[in-house]
C-alpha positions as CSV (number, residue, x, y, z in Angstrom):
1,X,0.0,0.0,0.0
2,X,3.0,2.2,0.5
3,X,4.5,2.3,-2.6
4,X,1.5,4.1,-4.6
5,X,1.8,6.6,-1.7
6,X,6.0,6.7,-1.4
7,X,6.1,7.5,-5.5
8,X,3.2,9.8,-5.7
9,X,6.0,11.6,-2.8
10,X,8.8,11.9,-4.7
11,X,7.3,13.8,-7.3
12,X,5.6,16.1,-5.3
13,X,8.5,16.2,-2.7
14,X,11.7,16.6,-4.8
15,X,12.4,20.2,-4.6
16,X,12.4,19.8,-0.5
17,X,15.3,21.7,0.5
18,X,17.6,18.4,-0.4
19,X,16.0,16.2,2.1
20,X,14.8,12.8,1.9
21,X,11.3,11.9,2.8
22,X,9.8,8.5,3.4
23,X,5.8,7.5,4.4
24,X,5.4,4.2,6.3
25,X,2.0,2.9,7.3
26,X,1.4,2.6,11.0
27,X,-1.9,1.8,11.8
28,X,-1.0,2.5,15.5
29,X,-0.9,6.4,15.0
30,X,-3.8,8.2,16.6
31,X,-5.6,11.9,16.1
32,X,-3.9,14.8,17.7
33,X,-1.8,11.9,19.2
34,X,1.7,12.9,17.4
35,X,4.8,12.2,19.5
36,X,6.8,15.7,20.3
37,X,8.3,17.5,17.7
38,X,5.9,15.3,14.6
39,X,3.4,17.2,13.4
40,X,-0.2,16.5,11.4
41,X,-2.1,16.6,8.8
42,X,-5.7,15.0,8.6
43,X,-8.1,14.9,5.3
44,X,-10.4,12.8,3.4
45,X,-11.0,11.4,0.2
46,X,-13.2,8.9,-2.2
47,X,-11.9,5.6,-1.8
48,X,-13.3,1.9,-3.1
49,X,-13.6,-1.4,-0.6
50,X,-13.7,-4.9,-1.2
51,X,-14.6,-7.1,1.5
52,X,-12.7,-10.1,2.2
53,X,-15.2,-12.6,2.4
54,X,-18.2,-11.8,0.3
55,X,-16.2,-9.7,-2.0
56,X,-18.8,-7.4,-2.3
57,X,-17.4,-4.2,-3.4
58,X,-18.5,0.0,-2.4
59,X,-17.0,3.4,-2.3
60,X,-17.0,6.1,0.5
61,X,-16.3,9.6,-0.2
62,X,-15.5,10.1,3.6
63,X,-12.1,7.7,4.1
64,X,-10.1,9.6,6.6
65,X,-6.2,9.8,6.6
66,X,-4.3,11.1,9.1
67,X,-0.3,11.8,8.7
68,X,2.0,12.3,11.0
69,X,5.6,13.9,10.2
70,X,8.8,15.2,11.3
71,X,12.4,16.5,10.0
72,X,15.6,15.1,11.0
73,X,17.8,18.2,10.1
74,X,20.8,16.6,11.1
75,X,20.4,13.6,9.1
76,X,17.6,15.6,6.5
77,X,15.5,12.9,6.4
78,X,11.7,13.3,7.0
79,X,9.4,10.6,8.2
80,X,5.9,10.3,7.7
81,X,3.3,8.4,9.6
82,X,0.3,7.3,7.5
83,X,-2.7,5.8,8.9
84,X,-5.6,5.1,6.9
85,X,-9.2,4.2,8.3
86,X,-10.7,1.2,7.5
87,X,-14.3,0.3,6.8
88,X,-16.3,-2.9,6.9
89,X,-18.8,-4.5,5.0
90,X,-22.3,-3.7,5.6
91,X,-23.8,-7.5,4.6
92,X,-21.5,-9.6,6.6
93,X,-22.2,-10.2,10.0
94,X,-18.3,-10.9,10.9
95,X,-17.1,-8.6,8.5
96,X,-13.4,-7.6,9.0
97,X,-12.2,-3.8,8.7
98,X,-11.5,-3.2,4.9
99,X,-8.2,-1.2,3.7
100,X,-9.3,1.5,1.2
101,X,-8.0,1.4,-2.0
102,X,-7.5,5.1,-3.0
103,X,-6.8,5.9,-7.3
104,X,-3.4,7.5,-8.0
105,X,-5.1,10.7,-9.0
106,X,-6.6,11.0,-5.2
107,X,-3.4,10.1,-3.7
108,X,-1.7,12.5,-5.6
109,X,-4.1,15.0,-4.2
110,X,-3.4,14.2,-0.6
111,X,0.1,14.1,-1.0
112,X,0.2,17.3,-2.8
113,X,-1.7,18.5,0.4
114,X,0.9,16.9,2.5
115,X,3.8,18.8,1.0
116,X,2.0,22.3,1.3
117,X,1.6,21.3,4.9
118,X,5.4,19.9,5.2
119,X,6.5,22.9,3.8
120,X,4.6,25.5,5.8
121,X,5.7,23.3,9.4
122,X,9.1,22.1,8.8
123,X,10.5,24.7,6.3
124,X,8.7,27.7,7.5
125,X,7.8,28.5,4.1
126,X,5.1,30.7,3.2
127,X,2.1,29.7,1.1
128,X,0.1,32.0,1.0
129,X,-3.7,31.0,0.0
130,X,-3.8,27.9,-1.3
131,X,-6.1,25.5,-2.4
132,X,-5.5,22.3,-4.6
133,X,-8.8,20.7,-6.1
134,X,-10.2,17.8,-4.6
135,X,-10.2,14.4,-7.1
136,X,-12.9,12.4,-6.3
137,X,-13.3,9.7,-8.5
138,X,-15.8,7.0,-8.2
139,X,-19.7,7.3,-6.7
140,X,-20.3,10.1,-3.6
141,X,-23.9,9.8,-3.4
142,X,-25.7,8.5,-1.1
143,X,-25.3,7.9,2.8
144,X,-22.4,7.5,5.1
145,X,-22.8,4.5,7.1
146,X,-21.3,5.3,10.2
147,X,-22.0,2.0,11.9
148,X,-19.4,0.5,9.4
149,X,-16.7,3.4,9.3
150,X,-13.6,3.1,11.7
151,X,-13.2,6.7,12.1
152,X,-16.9,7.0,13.2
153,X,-16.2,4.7,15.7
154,X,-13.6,6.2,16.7
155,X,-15.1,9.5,17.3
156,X,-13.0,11.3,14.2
157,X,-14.7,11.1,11.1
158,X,-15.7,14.7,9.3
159,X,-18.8,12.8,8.9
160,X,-20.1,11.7,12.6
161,X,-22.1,14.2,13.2
């Protein structure tokens, strides 16, 4: 699952002041629970499911992602924590929580958001206003099911409420 995440990176992140940046997936990270000195980024997105044992498949315009980051300046490499929220299937009664598969386009968007937000917190840089266009491929009608949503358990999806 990294990879599709780690390449859409170095494209956006190859001008970053000469440093190297990495994302790992740790599934252990929490919201507003970065260690000292990491910063974060939350957002959503579209994303497709398929569950493991009916194989019934479904979309949800409300996956949330949350990153977690820091700079090593002495050894200039950056390391980012990225935890995707799972969802489960709605039919099955011992469904299992689902990975979200996201399309290159929509990870390029949220990595594209990543590095405004690496730049502004780790590079001081200025942006200024800035807004990059949301990609959401795939369905984003109809309701969010917040019985089967991680986040929503979990008290942090946008759409809870």
């Amino acid at each position: 699952m990294t990879s599709r995440w780690n390449s859409s990176l170095q494209k956006k992140a190859s001008d970053l002041h000469g440093d190297t940046w990495n994302i790992e997936n740790d599934q252990t990270i929490e919201e507003h629970g970065q260690a000292p000195d990491w910063h974060q980024y939350i957002s959503g997105s579209f994303a497709e499911f398929k569950c493991s044992l009916c194989r019934r498949t479904w979309g949800s315009s409300r996956v949330q992602v949350v990153f977690h980051f820091q700079l090593n300046s002495e050894s200039r490499q950056g390391t980012i924590k990225l935890r995707c929220y799972k969802q489960e299937c709605r039919t099955c009664s011992d469904a299992e929580w689902e990975d979200p598969n996201f399309s290159v386009e929509n990870t390029d968007v949220l990595v594209e958001k990543l590095v405004k937000n690496i730049r502004r917190k780790c590079y001081q840089e200025h942006m200024g206003e800035w807004r990059i266009p949301s990609v959401m491929d795939g369905r984003h009608n109809g309701p969010h099911e917040s019985a089967h949503c991680e986040a929503c358990q979990l008290g942090i999806c946008s759409q809870a409420n």
